[in-house]
N, C-alpha and C positions, 0 to 999 in steps of 0.2 A: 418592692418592699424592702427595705433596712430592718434584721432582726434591730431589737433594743440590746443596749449592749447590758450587761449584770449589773445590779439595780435602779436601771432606766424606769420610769413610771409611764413610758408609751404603753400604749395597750394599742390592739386591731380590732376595728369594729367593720360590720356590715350588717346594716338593720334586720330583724326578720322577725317573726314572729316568735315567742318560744313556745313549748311544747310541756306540759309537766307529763306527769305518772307516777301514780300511790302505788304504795307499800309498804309493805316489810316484809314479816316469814316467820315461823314457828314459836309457838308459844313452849313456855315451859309449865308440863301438865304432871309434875310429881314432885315430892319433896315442897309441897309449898311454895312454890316457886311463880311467882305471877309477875311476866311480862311480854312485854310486847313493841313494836312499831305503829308509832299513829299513820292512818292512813287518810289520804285524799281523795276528794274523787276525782276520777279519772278523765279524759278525755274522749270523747267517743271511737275515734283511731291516731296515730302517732300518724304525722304523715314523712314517708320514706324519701330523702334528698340523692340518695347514690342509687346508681344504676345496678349494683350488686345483686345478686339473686338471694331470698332468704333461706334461711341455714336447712337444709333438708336433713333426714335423720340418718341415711348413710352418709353423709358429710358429717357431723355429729359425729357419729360412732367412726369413723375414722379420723377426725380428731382425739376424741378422745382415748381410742384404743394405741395414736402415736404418744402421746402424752402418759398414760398410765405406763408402757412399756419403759418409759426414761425412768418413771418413779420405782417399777418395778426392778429396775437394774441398777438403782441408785446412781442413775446420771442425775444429778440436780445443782449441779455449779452456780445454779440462779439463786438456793437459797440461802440464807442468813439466820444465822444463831440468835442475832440479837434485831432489834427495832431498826428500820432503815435510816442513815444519818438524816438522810432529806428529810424524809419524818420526822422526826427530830426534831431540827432544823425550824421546819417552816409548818409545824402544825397551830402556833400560836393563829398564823395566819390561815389557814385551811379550817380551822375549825371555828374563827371570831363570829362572833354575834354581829349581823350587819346593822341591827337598831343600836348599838350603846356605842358609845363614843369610843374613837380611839385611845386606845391605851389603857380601856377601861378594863377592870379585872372582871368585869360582865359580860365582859367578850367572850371569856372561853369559861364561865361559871355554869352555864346550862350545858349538858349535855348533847349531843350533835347526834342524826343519825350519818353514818357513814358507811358507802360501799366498798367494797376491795373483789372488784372483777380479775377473776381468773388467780384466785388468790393464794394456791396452793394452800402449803403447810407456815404460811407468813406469818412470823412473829411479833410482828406490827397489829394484827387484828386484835391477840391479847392485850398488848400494852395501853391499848384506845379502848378497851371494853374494862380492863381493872381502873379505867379514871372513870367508869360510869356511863361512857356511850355507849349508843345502840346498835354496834358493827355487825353488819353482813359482810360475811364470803362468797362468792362463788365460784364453783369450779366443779368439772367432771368427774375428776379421778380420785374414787372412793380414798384409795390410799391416801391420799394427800390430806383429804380431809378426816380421816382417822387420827395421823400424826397432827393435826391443827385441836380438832376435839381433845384428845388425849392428855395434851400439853397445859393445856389452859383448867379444865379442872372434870365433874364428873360430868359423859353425855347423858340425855336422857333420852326415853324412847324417841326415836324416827317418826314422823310426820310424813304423809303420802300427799302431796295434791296434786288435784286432777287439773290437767292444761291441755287443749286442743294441740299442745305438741307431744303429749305423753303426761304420764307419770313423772313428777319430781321429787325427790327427797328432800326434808325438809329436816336440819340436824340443831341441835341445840345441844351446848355445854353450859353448866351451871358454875360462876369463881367458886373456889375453892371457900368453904368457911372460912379462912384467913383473909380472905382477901377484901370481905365489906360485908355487912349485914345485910339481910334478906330485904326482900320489897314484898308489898301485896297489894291487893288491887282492892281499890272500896268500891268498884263498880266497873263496868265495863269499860274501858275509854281512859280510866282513872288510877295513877297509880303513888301510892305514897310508901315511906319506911315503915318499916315495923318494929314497933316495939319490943324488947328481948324479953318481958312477958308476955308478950300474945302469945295465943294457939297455935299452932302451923294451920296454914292454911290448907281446903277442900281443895283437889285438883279441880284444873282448868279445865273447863268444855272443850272436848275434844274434838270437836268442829272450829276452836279459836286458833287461827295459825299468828295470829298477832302477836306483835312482839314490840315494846316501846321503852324508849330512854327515859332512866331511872336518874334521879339522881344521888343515889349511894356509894360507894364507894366503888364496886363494881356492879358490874352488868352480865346476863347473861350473852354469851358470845350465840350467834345462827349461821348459818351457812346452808346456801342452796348447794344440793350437787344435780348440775345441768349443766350442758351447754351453754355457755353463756351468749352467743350469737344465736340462741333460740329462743331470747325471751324478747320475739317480736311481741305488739300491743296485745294480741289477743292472752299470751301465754302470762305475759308480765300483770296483763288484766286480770285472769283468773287466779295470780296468785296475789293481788292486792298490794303490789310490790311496788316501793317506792312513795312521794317523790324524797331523795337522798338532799343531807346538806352538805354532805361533802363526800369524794371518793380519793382514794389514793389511786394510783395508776402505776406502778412501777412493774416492771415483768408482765405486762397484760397487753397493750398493744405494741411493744416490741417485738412481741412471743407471736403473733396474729399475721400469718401469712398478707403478704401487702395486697393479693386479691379479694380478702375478706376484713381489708378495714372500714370499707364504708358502712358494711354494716357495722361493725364491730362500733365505730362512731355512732349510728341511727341508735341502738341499744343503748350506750351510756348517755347520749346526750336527753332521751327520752325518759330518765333515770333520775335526772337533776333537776332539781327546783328552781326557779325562778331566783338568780343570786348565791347559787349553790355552787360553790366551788370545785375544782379538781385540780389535783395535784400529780401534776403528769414529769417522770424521772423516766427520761429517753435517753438513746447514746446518740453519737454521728461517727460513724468509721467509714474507708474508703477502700474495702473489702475489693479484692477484686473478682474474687468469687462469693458473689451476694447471697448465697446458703445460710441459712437463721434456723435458730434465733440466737440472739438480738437482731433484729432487722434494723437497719438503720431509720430515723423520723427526725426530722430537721423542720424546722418554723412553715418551709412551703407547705410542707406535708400536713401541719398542722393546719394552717390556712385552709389548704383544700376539703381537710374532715371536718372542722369546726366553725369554722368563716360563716359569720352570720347568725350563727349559734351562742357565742361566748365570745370575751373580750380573751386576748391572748396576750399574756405576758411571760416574757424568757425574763427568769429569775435568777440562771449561772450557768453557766457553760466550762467546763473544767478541763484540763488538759489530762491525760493519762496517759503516763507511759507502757508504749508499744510493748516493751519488754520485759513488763511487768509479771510475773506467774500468771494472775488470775486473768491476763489480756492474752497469753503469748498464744493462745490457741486464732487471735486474730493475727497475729504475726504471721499463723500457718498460712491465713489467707491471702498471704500480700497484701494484708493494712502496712499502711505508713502512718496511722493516725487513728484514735481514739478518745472520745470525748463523752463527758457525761452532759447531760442537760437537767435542768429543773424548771419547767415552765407553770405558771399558777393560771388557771382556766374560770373564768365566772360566765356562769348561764346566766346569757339574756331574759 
């Protein structure tokens, strides 16, 4: 295989069947606040392609407990003040409507649901949820997702669901007033604007974890705090989760010990809908001591997790300098080399 070189229109294919899975995640049940994720039905089980073992809960809990210790000692070099350029960048195309013509302003006019696995404290989830999507987070480390809640506007109570792998949290922030007029729901399933004479509305049933793209000027942001390598079918089932039109991928399987991508792969591609994109922002360094994260992920790699799943296109490849501050800690490693990628992923 010849990677495509930056804006080649090759794509990789290897037939197979796809796989969906519904969802979303927490409703917002105070303040008037009515929304939600439409959901699908599901599948009766995801079927697993990698020989991986699934995520057990001391593996879990030692994930997560490596992970919260960085946040707790404010190691976080991975994060960003502001929107990822890539994002940026290439969300016209992550987020397009696949029925309206190209170049149609109908392309990014409705509302997308979107995922951000492993998604810390990412400023990128705001920025997609004040144009009106339906962004999920997920991630383990309480903290992370304080500083992501906090940021974006006020949380509301915590959500418990119950999942054959535990106990999940289920969090929800509501924009800020400033940022778009409320939504409410004229029926279950159903959601429209609200008029700035209406009443506030009755809290949501507190059995409704649902959560669905609005189109107002913002949206309530959700984020699961879990494992995110734990939401095999059964877990991902019980919380109605998915199927997603689009995910960002930056810092997620980078960060994903290279013995646990295949699941890490089985989870998101089980995640995306049929024609549902991902936006996957990888490095290529020649580390000689391969200690991560960033782990190095290069187009085989990608091949090997997604091949057959999704059409695969490399959308740039960037050179970075070795000796750049925010690189020289790979300098320590004996890099000679460092590279960003951006590859754009569509489920078969």
């Amino acid at each position: 295989r010849t990677p495509p070189d930056a804006g080649s229109d090759a794509v990789r294919r290897r037939p197979m069947p796809s796989t969906g899975l519904r969802r979303a995640a927490a409703g917002a049940a105070a303040l008037g606040v009515a929304s939600a994720l439409v959901f699908r039905s599901l599948p009766s089980r995801l079927p697993v392609v990698h020989a991986e073992t699934a995520s057990s809960a001391p593996q879990a809990a030692d994930r997560i407990a490596g992970w919260t210790e960085k946040w707790n000692g404010k190691v976080q070099g991975w994060h960003l003040p502001q929107p990822h350029t890539m994002l940026l960048k290439y969300s016209d195309v992550l987020l397009q409507q696949p029925t309206a013509p190209a170049g149609s302003p109908a392309r990014a006019a409705q509302p997308r649901k979107v995922l951000f696995p492993l998604c810390g404290a990412d400023t990128s989830l705001g920025h997609l949820a004040r144009q009106g999507h339906a962004v999920m987070g997920v991630d383990g480390v309480a903290r992370a997702l304080d500083q992501l809640m906090g940021e974006y506007g006020q949380e509301l109570p915590a959500r418990h669901a119950a999942t054959p792998s535990g106990t999940l949290v289920v969090r929800t922030a509501r924009p800020p007033a400033s940022a778009g007029h409320q939504t409410r729901g004229k029926a279950k399933g159903e959601i429209g604007p609200q008029a700035p004479d209406e009443p506030a509305l009755p809290a949501q049933d507190e059995t409704d974890l649902s959560v669905q793209a609005v189109p107002g000027p913002a949206a309530p942001l959700v984020a699961v705090q879990a494992d995110f390598l734990g939401l095999d079918p059964p877990a991902a089932s019980a919380l109605e989760l998915g199927p997603f039109d689009a995910v960002f991928d930056r810092g997620a399987l980078v960060a994903v010990a290279p013995g646990d991508r295949g699941r890490y792969a089985d989870v998101l591609a089980g995640l995306v809908r049929p024609g549902g994109k991902v936006l996957f922002v990888g490095v290529e360094h020649d580390c000689k001591r391969p200690e991560g994260p960033p782990f190095a992920v290069d187009g085989d790699e990608l091949d090997r997790l997604y091949g057959g799943r999704f059409h695969i296109h490399l959308l740039e490849r960037s050179d970075e300098r070795i000796d750049h501050p925010d690189e020289a800690r790979f300098k320590d490693r004996d890099a000679t080399t460092f590279k960003q990628t951006a590859w754009m992923l569509t489920r078969l």
